[in-house]
N, C-alpha and C positions, 0 to 999 in steps of 0.2 A: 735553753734546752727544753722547757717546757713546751713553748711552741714549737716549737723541730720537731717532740714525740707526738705533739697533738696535730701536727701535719701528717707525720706519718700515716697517724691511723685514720686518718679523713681520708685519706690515699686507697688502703689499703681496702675499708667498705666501699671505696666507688667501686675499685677493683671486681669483688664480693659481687657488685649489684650487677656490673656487667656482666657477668658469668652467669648471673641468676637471670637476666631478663633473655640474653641470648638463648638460653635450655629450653627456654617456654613456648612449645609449638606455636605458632601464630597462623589464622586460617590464610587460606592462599582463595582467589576470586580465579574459576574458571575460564578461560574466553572463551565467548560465547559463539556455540554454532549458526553457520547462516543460509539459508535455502533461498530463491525464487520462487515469487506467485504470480503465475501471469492472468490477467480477468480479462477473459474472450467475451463478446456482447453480440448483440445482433442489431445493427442498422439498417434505416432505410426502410422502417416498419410502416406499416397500413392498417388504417383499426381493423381488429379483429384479429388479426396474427397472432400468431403464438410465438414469442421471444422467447430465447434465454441469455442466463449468466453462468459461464463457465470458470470456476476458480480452479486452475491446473497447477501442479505444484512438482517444482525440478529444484536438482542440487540438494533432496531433502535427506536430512543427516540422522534421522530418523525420530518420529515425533509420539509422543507420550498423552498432550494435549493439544487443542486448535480451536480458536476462537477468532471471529472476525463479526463486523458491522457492515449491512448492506443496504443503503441511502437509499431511495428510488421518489422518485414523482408520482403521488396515486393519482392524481390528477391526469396520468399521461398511460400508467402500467396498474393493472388488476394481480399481486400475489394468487399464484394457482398449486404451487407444489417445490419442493426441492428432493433429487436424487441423488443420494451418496453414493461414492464409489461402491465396487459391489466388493471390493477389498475390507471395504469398512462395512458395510452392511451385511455381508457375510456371516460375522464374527459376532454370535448372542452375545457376549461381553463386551460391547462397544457401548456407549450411549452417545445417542446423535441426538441433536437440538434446535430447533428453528423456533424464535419468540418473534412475533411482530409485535415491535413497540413504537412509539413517537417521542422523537426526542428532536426538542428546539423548534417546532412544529413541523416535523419533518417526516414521515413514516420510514419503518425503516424495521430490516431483520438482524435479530442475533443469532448466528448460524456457528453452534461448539459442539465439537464430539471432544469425549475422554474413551480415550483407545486403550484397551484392554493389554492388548501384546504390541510393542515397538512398530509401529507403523512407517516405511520405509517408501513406500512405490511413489514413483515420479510419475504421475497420472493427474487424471480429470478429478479432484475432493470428493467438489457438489456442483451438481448443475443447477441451480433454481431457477424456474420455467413463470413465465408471466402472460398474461393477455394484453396487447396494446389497445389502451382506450379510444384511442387517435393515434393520426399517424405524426411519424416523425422521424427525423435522420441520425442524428445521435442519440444513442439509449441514456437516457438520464438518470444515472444511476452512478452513486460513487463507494468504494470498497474502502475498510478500515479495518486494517487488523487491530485486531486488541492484544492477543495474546497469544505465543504458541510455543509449546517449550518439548525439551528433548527427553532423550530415553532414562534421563537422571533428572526428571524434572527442572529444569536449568535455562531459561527464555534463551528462544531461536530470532537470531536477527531475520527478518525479513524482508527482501527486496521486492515493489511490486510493481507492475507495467500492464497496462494493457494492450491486446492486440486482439483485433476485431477475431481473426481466424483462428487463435486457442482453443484448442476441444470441440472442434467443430467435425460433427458426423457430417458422412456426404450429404446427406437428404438435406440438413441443416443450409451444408454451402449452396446447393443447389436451389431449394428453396429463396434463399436469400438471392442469388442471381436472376433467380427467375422476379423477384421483385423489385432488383433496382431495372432489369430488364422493362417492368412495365412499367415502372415511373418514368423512365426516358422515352419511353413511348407515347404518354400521356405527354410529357412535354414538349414533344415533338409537334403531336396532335396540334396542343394549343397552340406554338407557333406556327403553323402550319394556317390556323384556321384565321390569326391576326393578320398573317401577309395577305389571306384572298382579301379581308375586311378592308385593307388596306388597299388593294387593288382595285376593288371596286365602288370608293370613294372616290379613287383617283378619275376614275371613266367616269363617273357621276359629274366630277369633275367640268372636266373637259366638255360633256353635253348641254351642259349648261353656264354659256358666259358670263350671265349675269353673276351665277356664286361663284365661279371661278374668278372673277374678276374683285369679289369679296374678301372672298377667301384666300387672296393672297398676300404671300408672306409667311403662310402658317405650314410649317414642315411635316411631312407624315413620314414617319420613323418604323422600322419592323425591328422587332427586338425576338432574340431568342435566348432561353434559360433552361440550363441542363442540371439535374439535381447531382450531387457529390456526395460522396459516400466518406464521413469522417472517419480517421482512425485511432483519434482523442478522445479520452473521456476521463472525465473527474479529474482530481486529486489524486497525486501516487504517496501512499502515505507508508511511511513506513515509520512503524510506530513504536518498535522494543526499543526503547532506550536502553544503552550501553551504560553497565555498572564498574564502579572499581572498587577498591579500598587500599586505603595506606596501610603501610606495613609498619608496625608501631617496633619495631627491634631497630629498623634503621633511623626513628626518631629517637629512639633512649641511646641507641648504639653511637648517635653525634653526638649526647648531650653529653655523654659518661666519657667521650675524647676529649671534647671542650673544658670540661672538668678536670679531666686528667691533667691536659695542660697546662690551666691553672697552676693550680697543684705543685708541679714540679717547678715552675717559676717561682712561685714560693718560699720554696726549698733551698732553689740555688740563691735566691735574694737574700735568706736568712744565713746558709752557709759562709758566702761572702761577707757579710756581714758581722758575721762572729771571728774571721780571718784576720 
């Protein structure tokens, strides 16, 4: 009888505990909002040009803070300036940020605004504007967001892509046109100027049988090369790690059934047992 009453009440506090752990609000993990960034570039550059990088931002669920890493090659790009939307630059209460730092030996910008009032518009962020040192076909530059969180402070998943013509003003495309225009012009040039060379080696040739008659066997070849305009670049990194948390009611909430079931096997072992 003794153990029958002291089952009981071992029963009766799990009982107790589950009611008490159930009562006890437990936080709950948001999911997390998710926008696109798309980083438009400029190829197909010639020293002295004036590039940019355009970070344009769609699907955005409305943003609180924004931070992102911006790679580049100084070897290749001179930093000259970045312009915020005139959304965010507008607004005395913004603070906007641009740090050039090196990291890994790499130069490279930290580019954050904290936005004053819930920041929403699916637009052009920042433009940052560069000098090309040399020329070159794809912008050597890679984008990293670090951090961007919503109207409740709460990180924004970020998707990001690039695509050469995001945020590009007409003068921008047209410019740009006009410069793969005259690299293909140049290239043309130089093939152009191989085939005569080649031409008139071949006459050269023929006037003379002695090196013609040397020289043979060896093939004269006319080759042409047209420069291509990439639409790749970098890394797409997409950086806010997704958070969760376990919900501790539903781990006490098994242990306190697991128990309970005990418990009553117990009971019925002891009952029959006394039969």
């Amino acid at each position: 009888m003794k153990k029958l009453g002291m089952i009981k009440t071992i029963l009766m506090m799990g009982c107790a505990l589950a009611l008490l752990l159930t009562a006890v609000p437990q936080p709950v993990m948001a999911a997390n909002s998710q926008m696109n960034l798309t980083v438009g570039t400029t190829n197909d550059a010639k020293a002295g040009d004036t590039v940019t990088v355009r970070l344009v931002g769609s699907n955005n669920p409305g943003l609180s803070t924004f931070a992102a890493k911006l790679a580049y090659d100084n070897s290749d790009l001179e930093y000259v300036k970045t312009t915020w939307a005139n959304t965010i630059s507008s607004d005395s209460g913004n603070i906007e940020l641009v740090s050039p730092v090196t990291e890994n030996n790499q130069q490279a910008l930290n580019i954050s605004a904290i936005l004053n009032k819930t920041y929403s518009a699916n637009e052009t962020i920042a433009t940052v504007t560069f000098r090309a040192k040399k020329a070159y076909t794809t912008m050597p530059v890679t984008l990293t967001v670090r951090e961007v969180t919503d109207a409740s402070y709460n990180p924004v998943t970020v998707t990001t892509v690039v695509d050469v013509a995001a945020g590009q003003t007409q003068s921008q495309s047209q410019s740009q046109s006009q410069s793969q225009s005259t690299s293909e012009s140049q290239s043309e040039s130089q093939d152009d100027s191989e085939f005569i060379d080649d031409t008139e080696d071949s006459y050269d040739d023929t006037e003379d049988p002695q090196e013609s008659q040397s020289n043979n066997g060896k093939k004269q070849t006319t080759s042409s090369t047209k420069n291509t305009s990439g639409n790749k670049n970098g890394k797409q990194t997409d950086a806010t790690p997704k958070t969760g948390a376990v919900d501790l009611r539903m781990v006490f909430g098994a242990a306190v059934i697991v128990f309970l079931l005990v418990a009553a096997g117990c009971i019925r072992f002891l009952n029959k047992k006394k039969e």
